[in-house]
TORKOL-4160 file (C-alpha; in steps of 0.2 Angstrom, whole numbers, padded with zeros to 4 digits, m for minus):
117
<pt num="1" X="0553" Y="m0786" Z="0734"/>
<pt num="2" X="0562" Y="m0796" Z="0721"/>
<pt num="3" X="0564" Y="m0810" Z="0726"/>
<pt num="4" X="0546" Y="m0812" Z="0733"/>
<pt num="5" X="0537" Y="m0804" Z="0717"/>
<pt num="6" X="0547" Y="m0819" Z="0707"/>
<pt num="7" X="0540" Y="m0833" Z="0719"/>
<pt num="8" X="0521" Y="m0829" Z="0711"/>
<pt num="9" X="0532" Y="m0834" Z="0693"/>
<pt num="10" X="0532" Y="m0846" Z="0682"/>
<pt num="11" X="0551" Y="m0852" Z="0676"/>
<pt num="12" X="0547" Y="m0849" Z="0660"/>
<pt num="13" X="0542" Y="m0830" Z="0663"/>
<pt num="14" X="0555" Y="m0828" Z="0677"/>
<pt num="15" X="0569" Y="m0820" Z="0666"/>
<pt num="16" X="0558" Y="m0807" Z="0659"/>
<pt num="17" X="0548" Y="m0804" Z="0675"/>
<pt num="18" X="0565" Y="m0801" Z="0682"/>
<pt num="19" X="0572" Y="m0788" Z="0668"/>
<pt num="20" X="0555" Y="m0778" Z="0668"/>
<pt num="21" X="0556" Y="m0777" Z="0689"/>
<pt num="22" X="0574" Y="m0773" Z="0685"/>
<pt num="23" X="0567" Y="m0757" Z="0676"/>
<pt num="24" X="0557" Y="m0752" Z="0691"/>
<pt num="25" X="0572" Y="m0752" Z="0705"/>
<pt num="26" X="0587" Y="m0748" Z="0695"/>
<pt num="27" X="0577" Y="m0732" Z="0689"/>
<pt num="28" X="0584" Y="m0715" Z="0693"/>
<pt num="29" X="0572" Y="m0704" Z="0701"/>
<pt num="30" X="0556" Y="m0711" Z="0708"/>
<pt num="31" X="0544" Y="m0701" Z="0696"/>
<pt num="32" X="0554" Y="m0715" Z="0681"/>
<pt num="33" X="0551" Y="m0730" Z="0694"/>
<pt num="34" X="0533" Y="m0725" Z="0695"/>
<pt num="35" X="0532" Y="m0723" Z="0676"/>
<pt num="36" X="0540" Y="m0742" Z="0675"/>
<pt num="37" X="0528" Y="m0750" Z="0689"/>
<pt num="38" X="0514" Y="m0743" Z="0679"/>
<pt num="39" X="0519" Y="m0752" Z="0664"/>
<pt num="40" X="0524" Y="m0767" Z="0672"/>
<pt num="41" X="0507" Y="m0767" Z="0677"/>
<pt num="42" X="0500" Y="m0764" Z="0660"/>
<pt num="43" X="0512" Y="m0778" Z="0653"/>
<pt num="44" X="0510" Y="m0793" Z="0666"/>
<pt num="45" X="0494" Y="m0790" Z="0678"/>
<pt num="46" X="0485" Y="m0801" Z="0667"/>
<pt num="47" X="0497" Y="m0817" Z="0671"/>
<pt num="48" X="0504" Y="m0809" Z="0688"/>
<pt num="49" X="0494" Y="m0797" Z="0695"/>
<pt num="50" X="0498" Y="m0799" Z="0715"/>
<pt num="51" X="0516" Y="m0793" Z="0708"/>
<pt num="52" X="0511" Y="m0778" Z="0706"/>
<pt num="53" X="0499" Y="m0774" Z="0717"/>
<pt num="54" X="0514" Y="m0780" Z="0732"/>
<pt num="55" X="0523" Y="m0766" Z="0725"/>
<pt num="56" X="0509" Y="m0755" Z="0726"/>
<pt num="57" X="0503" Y="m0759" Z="0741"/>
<pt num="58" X="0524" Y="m0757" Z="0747"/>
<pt num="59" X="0528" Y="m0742" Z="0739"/>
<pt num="60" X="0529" Y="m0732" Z="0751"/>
<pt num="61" X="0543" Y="m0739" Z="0759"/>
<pt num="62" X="0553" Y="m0744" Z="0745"/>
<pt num="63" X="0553" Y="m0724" Z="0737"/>
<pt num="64" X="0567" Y="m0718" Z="0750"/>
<pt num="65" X="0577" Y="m0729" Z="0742"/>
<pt num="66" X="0578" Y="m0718" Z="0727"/>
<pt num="67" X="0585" Y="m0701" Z="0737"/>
<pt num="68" X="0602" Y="m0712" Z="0738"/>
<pt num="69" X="0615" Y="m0711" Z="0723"/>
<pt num="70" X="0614" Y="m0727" Z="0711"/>
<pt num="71" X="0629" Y="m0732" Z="0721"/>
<pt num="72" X="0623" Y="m0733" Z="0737"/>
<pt num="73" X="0609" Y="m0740" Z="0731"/>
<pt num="74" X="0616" Y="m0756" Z="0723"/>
<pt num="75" X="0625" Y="m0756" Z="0742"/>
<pt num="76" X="0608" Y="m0757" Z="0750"/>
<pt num="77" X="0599" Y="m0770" Z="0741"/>
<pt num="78" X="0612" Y="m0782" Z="0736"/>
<pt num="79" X="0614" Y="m0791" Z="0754"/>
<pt num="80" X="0622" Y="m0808" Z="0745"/>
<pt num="81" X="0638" Y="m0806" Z="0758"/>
<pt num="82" X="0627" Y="m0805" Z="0772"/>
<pt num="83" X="0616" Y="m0819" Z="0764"/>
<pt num="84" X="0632" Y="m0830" Z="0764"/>
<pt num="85" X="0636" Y="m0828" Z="0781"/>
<pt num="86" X="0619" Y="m0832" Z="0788"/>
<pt num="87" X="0619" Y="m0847" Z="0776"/>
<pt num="88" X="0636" Y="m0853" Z="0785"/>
<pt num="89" X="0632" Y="m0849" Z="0803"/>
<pt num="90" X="0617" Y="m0860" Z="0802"/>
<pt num="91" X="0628" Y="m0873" Z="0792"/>
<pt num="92" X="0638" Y="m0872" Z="0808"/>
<pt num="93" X="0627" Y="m0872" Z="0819"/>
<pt num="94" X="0611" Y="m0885" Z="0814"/>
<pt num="95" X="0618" Y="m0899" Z="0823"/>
<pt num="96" X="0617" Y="m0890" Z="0839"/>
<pt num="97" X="0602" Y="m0887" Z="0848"/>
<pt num="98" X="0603" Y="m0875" Z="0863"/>
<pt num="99" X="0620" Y="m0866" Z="0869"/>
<pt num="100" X="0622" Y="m0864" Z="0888"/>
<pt num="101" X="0631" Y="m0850" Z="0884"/>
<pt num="102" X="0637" Y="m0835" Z="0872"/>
<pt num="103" X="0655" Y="m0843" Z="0873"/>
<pt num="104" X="0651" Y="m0861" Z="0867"/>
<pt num="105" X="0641" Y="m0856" Z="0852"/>
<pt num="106" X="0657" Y="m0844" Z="0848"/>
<pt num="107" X="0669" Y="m0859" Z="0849"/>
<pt num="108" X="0658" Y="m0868" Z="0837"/>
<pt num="109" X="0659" Y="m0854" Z="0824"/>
<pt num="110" X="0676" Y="m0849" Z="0827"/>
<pt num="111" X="0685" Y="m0865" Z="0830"/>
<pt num="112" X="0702" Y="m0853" Z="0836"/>
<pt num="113" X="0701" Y="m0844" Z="0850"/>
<pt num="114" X="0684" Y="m0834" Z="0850"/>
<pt num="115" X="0691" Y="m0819" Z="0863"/>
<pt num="116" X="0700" Y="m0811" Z="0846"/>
<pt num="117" X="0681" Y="m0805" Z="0838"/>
């Protein structure tokens, strides 16, 4: 949600988009993230409002998040390991069109001998 709400932002305003959106997720109950949407609202739907309404329209589905301890949380929406790894496979693999088979795209990833993963 991040990441998409910042694509409708200016660089200028990024920053401070960023540490009010910040206020929103990190909150500790969802009562105090609904408190800190509203006034994100108040503060940037005149410059941004699709930001807020995404959030609206989503929130739903991002409220579970806040039955989990802060912990778990962080765990959940910080996906920059997998991130890397996606980013590295399709490194890998871009100069290959089409596998005939599981194996050969395995060889290409792991150079060694694929059998040990």
């Amino acid at each position: 949600m991040v990441r998409n709400s910042l694509s409708y932002v200016s660089y200028k305003d990024r920053k401070a988009v960023a540490a009010d959106l910040r206020l929103i997720y990190t909150a500790s109950t969802e009562a105090e993230a609904e408190q800190q949407l509203i006034a994100f609202a108040q503060k940037w739907d005149t410059q941004y409002p699709t930001i807020s309404k995404s959030w609206l329209t989503h929130w739903q589905r991002i409220i579970p998040f806040f039955a989990f301890p802060s912990e778990i949380r962080k765990a959940i929406y910080t996906t920059n390991a997998i991130e890397s790894m996606n980013m590295t496979l399709r490194k890998v693999l871009k100069n290959h069109r089409a596998f005939p088979t599981d194996e050969s795209a395995l060889k290409v990833v792991y150079p060694g001998n694929p059998k040990h993963f």
